[in-house]
N, CA, C and O atoms as CSV, one atom per row, in Angstrom:
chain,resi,resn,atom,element,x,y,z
A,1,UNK,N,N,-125.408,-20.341,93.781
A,1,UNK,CA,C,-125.892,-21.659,93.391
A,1,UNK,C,C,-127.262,-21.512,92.733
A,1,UNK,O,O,-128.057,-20.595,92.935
A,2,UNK,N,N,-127.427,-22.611,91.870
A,2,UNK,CA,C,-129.122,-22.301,91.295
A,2,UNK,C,C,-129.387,-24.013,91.187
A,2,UNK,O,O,-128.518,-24.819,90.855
A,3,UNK,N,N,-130.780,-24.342,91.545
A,3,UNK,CA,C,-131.609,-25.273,91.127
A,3,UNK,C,C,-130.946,-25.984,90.003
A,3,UNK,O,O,-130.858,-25.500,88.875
A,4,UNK,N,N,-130.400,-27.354,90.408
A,4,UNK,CA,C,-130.136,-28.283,89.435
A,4,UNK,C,C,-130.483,-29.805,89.851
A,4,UNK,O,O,-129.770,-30.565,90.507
A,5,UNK,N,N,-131.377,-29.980,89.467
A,5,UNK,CA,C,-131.891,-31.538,89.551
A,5,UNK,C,C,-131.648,-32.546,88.913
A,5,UNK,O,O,-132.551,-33.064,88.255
A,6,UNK,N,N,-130.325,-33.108,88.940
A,6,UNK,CA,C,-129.851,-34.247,88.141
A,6,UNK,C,C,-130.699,-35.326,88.199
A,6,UNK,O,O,-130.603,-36.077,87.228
A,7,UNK,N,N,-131.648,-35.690,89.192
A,7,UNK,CA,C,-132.295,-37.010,89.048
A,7,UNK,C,C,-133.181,-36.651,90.236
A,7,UNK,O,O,-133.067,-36.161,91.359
A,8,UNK,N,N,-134.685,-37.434,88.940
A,8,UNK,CA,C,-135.910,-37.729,90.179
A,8,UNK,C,C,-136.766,-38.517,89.654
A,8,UNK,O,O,-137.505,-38.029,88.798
A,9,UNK,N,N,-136.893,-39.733,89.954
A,9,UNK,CA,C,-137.652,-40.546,89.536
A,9,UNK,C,C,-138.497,-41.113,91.276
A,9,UNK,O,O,-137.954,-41.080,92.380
A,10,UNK,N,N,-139.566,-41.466,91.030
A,10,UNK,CA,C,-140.328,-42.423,91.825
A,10,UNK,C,C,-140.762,-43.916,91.581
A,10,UNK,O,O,-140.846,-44.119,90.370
A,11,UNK,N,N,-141.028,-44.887,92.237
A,11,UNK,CA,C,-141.581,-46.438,92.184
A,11,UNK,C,C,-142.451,-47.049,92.978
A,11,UNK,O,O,-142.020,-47.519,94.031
A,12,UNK,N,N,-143.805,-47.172,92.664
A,12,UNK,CA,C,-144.352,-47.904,93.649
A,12,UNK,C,C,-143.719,-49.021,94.121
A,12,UNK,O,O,-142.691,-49.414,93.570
A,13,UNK,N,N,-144.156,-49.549,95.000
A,13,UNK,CA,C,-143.595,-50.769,95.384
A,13,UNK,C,C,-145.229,-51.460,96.162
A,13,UNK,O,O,-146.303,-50.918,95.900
A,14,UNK,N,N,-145.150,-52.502,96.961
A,14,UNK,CA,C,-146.392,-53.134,97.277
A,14,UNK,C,C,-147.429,-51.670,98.333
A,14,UNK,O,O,-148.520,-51.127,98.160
A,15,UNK,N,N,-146.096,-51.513,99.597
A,15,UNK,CA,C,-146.257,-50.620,100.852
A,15,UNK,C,C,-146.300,-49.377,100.441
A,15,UNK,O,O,-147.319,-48.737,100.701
A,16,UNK,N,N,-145.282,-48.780,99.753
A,16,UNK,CA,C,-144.751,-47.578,99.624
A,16,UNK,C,C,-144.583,-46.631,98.052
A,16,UNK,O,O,-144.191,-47.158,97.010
A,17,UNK,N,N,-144.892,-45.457,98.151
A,17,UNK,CA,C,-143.835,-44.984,96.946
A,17,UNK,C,C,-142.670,-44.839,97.072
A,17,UNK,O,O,-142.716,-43.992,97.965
A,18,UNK,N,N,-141.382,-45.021,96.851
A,18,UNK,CA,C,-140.089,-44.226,96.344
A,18,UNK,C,C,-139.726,-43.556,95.914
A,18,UNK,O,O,-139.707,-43.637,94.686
A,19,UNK,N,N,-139.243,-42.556,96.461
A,19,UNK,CA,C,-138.888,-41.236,95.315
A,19,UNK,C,C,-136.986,-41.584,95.671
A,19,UNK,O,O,-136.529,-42.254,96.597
A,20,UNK,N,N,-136.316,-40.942,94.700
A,20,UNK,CA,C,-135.218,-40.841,94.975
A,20,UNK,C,C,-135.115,-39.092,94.162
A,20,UNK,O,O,-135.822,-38.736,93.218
A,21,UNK,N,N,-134.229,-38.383,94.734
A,21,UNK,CA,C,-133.891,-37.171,94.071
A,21,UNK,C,C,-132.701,-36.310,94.808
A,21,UNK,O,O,-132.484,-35.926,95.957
A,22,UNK,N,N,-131.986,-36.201,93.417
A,22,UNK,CA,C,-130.293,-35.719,93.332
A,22,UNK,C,C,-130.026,-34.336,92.976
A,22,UNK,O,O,-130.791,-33.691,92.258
A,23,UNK,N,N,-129.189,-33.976,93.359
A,23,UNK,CA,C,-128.757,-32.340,92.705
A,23,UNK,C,C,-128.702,-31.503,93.653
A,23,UNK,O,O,-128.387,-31.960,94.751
A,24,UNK,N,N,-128.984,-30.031,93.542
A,24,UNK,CA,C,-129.180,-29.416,94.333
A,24,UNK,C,C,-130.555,-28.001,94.435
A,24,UNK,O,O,-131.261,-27.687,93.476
A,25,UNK,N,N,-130.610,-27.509,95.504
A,25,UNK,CA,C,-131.506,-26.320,95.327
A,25,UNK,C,C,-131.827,-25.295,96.265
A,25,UNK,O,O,-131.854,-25.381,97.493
A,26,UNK,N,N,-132.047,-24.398,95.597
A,26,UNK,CA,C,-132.085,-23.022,96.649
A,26,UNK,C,C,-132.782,-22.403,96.708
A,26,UNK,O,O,-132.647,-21.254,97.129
A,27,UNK,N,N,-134.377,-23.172,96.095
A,27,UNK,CA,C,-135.448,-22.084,96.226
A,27,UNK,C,C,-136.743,-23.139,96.401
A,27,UNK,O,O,-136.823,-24.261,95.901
A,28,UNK,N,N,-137.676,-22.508,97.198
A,28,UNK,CA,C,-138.878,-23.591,97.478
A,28,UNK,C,C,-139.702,-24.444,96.121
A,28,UNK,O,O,-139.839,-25.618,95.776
A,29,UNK,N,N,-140.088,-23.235,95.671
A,29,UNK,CA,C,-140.668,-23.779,94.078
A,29,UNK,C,C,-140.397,-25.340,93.302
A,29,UNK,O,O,-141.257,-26.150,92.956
A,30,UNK,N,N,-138.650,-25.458,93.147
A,30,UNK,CA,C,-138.828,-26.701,92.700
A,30,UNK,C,C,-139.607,-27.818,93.365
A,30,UNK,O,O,-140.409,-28.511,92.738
A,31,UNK,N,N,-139.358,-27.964,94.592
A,31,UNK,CA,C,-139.364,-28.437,95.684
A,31,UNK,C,C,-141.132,-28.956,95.408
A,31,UNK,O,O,-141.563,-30.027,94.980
A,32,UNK,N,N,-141.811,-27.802,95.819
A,32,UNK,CA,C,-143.116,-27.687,95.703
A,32,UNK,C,C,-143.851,-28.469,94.583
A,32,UNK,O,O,-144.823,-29.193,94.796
A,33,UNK,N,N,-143.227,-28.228,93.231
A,33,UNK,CA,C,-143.409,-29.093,91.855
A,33,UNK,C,C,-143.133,-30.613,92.127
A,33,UNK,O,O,-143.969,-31.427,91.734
A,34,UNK,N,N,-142.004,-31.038,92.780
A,34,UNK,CA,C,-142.030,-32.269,92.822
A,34,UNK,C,C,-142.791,-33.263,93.723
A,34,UNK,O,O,-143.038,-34.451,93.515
A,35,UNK,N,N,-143.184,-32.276,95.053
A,35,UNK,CA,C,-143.735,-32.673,96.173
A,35,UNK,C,C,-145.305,-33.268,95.593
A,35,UNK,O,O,-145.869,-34.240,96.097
A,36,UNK,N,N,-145.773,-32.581,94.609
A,36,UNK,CA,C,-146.896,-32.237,94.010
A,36,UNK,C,C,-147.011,-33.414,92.754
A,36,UNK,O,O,-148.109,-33.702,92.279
A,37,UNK,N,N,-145.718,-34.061,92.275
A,37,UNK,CA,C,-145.535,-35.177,91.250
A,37,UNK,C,C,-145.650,-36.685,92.462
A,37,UNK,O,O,-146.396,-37.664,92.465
A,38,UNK,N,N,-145.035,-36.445,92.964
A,38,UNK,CA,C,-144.710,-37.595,94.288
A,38,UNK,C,C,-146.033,-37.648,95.048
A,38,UNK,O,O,-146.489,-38.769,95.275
A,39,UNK,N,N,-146.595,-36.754,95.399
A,39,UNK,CA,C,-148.027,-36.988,96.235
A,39,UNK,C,C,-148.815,-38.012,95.384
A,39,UNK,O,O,-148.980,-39.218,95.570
A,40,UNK,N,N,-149.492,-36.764,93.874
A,40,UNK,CA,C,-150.032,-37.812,93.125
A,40,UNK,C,C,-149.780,-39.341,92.616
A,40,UNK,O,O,-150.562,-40.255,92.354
A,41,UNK,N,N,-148.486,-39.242,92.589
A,41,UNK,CA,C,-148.654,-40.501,91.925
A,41,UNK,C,C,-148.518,-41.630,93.539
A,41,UNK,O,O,-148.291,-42.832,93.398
A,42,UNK,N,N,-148.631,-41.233,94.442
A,42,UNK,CA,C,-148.360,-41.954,95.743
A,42,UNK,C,C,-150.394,-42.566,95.494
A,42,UNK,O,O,-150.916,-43.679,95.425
A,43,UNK,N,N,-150.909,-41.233,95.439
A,43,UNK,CA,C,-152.534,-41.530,95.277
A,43,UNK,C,C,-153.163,-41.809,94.047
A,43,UNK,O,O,-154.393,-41.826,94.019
A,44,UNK,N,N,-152.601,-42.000,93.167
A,44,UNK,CA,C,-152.655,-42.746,91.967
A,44,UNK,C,C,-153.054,-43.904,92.222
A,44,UNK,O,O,-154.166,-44.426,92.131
A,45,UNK,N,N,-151.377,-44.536,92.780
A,45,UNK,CA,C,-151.215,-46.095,92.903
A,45,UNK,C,C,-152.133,-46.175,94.042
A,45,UNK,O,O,-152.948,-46.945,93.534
A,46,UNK,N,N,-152.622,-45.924,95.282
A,46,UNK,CA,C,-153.524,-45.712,95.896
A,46,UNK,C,C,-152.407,-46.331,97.380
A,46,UNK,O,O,-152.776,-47.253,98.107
A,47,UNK,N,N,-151.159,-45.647,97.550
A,47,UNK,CA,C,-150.477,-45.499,98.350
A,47,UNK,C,C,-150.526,-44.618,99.397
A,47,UNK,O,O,-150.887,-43.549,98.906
A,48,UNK,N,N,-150.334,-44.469,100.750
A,48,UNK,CA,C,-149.886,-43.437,101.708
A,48,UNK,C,C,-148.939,-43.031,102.444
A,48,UNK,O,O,-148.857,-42.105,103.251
A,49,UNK,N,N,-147.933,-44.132,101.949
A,49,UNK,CA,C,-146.612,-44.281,102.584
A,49,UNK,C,C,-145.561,-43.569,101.557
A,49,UNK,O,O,-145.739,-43.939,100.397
A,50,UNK,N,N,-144.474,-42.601,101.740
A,50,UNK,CA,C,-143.716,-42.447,100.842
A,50,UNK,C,C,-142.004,-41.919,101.417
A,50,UNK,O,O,-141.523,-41.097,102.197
A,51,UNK,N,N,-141.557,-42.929,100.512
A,51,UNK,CA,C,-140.183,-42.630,101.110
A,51,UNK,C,C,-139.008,-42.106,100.738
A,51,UNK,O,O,-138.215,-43.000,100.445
A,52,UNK,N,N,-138.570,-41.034,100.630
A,52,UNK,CA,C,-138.265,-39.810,99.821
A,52,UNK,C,C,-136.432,-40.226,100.118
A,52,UNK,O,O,-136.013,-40.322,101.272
A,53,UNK,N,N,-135.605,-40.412,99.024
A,53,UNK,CA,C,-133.925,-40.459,99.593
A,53,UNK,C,C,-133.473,-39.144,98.652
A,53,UNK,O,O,-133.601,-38.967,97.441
A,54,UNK,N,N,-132.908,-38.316,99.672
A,54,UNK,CA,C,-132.376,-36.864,99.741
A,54,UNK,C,C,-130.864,-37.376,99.894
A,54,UNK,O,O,-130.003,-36.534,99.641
A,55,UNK,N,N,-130.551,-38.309,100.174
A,55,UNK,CA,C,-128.921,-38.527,100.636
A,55,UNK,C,C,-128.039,-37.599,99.313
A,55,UNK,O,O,-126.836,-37.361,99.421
A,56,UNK,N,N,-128.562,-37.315,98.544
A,56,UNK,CA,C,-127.716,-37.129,97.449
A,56,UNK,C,C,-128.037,-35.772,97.156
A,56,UNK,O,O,-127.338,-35.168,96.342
A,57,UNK,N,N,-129.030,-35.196,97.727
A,57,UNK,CA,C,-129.996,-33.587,97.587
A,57,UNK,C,C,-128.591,-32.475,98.443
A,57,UNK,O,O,-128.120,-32.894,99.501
A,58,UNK,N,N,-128.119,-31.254,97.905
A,58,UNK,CA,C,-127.661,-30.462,98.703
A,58,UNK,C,C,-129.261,-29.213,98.694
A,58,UNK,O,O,-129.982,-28.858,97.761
A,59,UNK,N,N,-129.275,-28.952,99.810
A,59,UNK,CA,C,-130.019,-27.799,100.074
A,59,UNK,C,C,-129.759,-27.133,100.573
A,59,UNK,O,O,-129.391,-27.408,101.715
A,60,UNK,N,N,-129.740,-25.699,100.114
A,60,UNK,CA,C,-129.746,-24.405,100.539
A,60,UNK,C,C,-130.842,-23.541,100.982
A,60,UNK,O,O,-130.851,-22.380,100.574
A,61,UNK,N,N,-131.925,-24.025,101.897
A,61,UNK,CA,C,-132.575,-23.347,101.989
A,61,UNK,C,C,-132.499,-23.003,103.698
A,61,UNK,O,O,-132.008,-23.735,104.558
A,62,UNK,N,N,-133.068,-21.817,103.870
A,62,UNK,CA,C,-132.771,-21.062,105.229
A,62,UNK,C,C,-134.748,-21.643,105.869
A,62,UNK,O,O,-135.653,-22.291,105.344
A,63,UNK,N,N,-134.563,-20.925,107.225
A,63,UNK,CA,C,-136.027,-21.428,108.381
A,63,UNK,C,C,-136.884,-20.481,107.706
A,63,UNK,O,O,-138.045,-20.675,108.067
A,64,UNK,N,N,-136.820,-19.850,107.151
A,64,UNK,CA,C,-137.947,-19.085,106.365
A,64,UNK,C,C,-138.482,-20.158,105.394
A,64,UNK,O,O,-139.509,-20.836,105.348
A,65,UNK,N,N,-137.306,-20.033,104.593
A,65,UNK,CA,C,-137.737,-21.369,103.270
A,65,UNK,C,C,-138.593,-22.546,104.059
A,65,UNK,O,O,-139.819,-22.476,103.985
A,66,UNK,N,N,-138.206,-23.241,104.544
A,66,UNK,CA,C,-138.537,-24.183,105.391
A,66,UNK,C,C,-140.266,-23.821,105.682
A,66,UNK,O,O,-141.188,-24.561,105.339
A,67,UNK,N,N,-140.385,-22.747,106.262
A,67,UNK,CA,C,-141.564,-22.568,107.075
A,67,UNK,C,C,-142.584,-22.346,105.802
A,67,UNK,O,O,-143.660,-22.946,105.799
A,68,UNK,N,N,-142.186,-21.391,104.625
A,68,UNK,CA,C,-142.897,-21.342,103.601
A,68,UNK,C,C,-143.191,-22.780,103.086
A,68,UNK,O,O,-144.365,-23.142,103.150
A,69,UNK,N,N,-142.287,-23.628,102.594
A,69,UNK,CA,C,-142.494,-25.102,102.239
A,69,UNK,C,C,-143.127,-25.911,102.785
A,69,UNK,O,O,-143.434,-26.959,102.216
A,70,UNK,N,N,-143.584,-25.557,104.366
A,70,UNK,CA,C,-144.478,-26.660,105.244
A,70,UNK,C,C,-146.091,-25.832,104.657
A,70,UNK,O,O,-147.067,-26.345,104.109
A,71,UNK,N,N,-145.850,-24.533,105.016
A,71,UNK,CA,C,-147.304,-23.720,104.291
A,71,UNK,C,C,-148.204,-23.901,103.121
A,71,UNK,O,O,-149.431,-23.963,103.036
A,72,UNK,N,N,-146.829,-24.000,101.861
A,72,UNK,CA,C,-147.709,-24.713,100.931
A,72,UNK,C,C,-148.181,-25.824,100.959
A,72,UNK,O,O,-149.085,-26.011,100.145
A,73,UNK,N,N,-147.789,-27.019,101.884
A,73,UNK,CA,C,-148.059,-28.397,101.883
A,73,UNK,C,C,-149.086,-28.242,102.415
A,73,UNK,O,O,-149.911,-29.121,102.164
A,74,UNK,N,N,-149.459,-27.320,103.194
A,74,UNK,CA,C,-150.590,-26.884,104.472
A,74,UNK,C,C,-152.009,-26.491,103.335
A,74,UNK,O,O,-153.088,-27.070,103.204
A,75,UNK,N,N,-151.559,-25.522,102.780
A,75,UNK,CA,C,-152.440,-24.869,102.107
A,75,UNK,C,C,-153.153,-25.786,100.800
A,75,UNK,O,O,-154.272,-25.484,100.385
A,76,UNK,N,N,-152.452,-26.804,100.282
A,76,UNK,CA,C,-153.424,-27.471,99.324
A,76,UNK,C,C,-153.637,-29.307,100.465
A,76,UNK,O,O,-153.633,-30.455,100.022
A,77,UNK,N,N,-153.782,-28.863,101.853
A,77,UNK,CA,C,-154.606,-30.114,102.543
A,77,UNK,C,C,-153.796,-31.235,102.669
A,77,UNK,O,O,-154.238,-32.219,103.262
A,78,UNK,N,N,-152.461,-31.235,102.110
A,78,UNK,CA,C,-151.529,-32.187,102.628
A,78,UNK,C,C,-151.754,-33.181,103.604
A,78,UNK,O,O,-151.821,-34.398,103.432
A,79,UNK,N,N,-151.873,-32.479,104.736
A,79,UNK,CA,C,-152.427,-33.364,105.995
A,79,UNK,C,C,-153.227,-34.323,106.006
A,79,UNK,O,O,-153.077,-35.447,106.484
A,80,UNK,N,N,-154.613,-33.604,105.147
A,80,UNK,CA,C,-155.618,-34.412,105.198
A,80,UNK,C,C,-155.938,-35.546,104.102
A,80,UNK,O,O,-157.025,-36.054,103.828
A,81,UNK,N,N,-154.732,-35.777,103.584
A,81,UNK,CA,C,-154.883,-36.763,102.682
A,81,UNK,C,C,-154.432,-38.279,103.231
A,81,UNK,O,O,-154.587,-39.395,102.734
A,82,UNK,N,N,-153.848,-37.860,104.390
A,82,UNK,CA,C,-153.500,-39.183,105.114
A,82,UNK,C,C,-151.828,-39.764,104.570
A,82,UNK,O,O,-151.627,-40.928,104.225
A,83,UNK,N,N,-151.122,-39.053,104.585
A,83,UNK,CA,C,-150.065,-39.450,103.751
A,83,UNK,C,C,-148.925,-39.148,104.756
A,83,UNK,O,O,-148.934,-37.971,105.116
A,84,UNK,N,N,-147.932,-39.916,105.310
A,84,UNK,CA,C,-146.979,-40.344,105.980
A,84,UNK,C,C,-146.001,-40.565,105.168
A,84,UNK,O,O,-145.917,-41.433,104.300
A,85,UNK,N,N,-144.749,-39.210,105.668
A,85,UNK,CA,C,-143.432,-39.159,104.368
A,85,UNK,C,C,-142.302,-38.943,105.525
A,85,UNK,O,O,-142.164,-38.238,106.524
A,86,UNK,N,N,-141.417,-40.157,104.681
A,86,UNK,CA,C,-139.920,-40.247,105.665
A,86,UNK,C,C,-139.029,-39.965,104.610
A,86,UNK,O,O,-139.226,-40.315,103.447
A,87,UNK,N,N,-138.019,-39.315,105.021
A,87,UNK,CA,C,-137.166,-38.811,104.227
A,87,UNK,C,C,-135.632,-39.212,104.498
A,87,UNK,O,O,-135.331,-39.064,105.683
A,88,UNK,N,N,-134.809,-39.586,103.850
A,88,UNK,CA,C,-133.690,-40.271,103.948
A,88,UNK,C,C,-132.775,-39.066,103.790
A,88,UNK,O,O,-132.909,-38.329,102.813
A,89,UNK,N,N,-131.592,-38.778,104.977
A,89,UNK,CA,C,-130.793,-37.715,104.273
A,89,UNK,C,C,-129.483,-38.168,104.662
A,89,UNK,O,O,-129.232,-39.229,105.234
A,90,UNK,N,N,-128.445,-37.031,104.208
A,90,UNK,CA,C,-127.391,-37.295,104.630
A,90,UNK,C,C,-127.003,-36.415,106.190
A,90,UNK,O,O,-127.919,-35.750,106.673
A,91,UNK,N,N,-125.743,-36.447,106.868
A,91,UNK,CA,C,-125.537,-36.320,108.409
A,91,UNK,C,C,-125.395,-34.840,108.025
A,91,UNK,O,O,-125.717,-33.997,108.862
A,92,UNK,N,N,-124.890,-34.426,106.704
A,92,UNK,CA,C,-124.932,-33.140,106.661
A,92,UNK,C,C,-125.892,-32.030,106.521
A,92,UNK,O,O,-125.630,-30.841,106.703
A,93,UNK,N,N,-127.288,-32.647,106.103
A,93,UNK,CA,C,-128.632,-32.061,105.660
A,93,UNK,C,C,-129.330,-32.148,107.569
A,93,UNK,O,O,-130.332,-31.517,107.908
A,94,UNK,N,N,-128.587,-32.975,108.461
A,94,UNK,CA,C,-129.245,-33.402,109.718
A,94,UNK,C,C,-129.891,-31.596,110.315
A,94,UNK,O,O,-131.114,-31.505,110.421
A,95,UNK,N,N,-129.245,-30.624,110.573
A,95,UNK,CA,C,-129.921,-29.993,111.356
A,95,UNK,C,C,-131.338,-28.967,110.392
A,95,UNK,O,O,-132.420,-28.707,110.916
A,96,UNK,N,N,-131.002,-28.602,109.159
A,96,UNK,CA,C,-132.168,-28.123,108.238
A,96,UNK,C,C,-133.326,-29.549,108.360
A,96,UNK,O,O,-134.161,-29.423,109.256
A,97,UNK,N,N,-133.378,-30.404,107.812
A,97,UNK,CA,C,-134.251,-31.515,108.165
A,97,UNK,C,C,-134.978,-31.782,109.185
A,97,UNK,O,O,-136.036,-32.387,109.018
A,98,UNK,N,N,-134.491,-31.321,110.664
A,98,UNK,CA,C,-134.680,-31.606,111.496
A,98,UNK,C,C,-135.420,-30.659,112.366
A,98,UNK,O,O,-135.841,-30.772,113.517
A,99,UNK,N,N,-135.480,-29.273,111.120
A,99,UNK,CA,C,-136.387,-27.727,111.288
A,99,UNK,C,C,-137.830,-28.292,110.718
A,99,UNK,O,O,-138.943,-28.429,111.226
A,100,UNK,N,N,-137.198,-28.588,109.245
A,100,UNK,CA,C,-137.959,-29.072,108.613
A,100,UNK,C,C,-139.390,-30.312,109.163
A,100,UNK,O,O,-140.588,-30.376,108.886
A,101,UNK,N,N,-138.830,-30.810,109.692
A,101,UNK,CA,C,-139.483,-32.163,110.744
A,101,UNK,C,C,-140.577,-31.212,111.578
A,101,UNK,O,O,-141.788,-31.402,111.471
A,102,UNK,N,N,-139.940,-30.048,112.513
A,102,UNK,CA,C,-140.811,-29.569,113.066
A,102,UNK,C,C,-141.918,-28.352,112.935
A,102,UNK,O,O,-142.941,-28.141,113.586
A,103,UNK,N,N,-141.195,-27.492,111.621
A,103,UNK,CA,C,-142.475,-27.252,111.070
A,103,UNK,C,C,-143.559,-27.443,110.381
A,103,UNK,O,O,-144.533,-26.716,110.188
A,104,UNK,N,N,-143.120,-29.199,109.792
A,104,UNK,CA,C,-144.203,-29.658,109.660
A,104,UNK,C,C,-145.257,-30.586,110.324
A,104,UNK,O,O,-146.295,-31.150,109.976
A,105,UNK,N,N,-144.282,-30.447,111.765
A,105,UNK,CA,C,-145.402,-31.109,112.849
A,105,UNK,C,C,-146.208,-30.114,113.292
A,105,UNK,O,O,-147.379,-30.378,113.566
A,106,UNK,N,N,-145.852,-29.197,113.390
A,106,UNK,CA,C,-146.717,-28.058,113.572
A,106,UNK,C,C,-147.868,-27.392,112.586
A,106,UNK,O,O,-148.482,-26.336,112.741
A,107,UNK,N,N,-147.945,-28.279,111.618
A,107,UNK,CA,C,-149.016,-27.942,110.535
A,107,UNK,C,C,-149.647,-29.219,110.236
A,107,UNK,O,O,-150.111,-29.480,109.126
A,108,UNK,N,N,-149.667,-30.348,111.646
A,108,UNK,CA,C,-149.871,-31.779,111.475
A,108,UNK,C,C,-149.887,-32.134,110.338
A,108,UNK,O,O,-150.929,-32.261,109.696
A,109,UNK,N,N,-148.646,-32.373,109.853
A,109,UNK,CA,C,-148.222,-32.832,108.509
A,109,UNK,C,C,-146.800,-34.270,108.752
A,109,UNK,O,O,-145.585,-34.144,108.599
A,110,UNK,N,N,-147.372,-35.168,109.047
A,110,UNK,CA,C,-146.632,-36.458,109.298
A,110,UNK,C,C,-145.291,-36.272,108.272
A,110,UNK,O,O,-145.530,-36.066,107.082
A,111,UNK,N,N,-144.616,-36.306,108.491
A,111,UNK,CA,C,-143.189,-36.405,107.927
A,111,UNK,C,C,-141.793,-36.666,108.833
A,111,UNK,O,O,-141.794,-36.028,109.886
A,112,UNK,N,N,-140.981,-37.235,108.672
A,112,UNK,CA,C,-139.919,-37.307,109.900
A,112,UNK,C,C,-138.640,-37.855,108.804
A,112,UNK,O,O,-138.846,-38.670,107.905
A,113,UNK,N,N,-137.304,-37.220,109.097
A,113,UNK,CA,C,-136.172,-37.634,108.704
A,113,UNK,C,C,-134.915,-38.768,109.044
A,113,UNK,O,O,-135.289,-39.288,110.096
A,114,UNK,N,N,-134.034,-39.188,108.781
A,114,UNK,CA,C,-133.956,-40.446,109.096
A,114,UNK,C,C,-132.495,-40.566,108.333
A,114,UNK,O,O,-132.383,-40.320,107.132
A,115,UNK,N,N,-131.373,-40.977,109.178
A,115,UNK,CA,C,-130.033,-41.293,108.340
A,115,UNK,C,C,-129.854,-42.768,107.882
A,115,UNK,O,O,-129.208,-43.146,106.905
A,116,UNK,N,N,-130.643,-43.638,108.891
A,116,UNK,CA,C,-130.801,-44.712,108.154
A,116,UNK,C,C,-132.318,-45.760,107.605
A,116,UNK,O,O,-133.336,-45.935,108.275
A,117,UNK,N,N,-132.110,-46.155,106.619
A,117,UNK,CA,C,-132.650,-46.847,105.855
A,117,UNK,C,C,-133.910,-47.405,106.572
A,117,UNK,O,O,-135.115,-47.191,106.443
A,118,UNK,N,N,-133.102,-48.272,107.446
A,118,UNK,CA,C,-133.711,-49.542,108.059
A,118,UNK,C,C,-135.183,-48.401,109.344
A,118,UNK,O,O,-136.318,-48.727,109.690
A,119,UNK,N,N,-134.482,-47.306,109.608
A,119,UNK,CA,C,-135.109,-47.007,110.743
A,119,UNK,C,C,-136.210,-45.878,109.906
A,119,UNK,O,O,-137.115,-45.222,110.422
A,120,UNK,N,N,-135.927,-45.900,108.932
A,120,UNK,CA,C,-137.007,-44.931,107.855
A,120,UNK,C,C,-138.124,-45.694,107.590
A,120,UNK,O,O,-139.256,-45.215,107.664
A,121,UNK,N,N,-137.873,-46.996,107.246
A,121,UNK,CA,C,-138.932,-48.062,106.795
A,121,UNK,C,C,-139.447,-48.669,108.188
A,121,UNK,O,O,-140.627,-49.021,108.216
A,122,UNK,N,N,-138.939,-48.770,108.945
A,122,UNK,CA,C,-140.095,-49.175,109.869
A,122,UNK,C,C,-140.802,-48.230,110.833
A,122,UNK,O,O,-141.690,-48.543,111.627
A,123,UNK,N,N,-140.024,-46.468,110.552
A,123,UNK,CA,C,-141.347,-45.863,110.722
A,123,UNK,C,C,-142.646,-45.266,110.178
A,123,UNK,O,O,-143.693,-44.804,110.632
A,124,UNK,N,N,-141.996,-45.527,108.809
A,124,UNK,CA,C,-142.915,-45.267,107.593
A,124,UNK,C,C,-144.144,-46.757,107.853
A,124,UNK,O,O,-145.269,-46.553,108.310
A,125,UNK,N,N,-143.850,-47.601,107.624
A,125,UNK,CA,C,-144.665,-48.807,107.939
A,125,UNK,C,C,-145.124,-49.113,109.011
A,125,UNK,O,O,-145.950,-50.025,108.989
A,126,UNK,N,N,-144.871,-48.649,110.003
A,126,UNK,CA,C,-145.447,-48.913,111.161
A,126,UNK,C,C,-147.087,-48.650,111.557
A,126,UNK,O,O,-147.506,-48.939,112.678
């Protein structure tokens, strides 16, 4: 498999940014590039809330990948920007996501995953 990103757009909204993003991927890098489009423009609009829908994302990445991907978020201060990211996935992305969740609690990096909608937005807003 290789990196194919059929769709990624973001939207402010009053609360939140939106990202939505489709396709698939198997290596941190893209990942990192977009994380890095989505932050800024979250602090652009002068947002801290962002709510990322993966339902449509296949990922291939293994607990290494994972642990590298919380590192870079680590390493350019992620944390300290104050930014709270929920991520929408599907039941099949549930146990990688859910690695994902905890190595980035472990680099106090607020993020948490979520199959539904309703329970994404009111912990993102809360």
């Amino acid at each position: 498999m290789t990196t194919e990103i059929t769709r990624f757009e973001f939207h402010p909204t009053d609360k939140y940014l939106s990202v939505i993003v489709s396709g698939q991927v198997d290596a941190i890098g893209p990942i990192v590039k977009w994380a890095r489009e989505y932050r800024d423009a979250a602090l652009k609009h002068g947002l801290n809330r962002i709510l990322i829908d993966y339902r449509d994302m296949d990922f291939q990445l293994d607990y290494h990948d994972l642990i590298l991907l919380a590192d870079s978020a680590d390493a350019v201060g992620y944390q300290g920007m104050g930014l709270r990211t929920a991520a929408l996935i599907s039941g099949e992305a549930w146990k990688s996501e859910l690695d994902f969740d905890t190595v980035s609690s472990n680099r106090s990096i607020v993020f948490r995953s979520f199959l539904n909608r309703r329970e994404a937005l009111d912990w993102l807003l809360d």
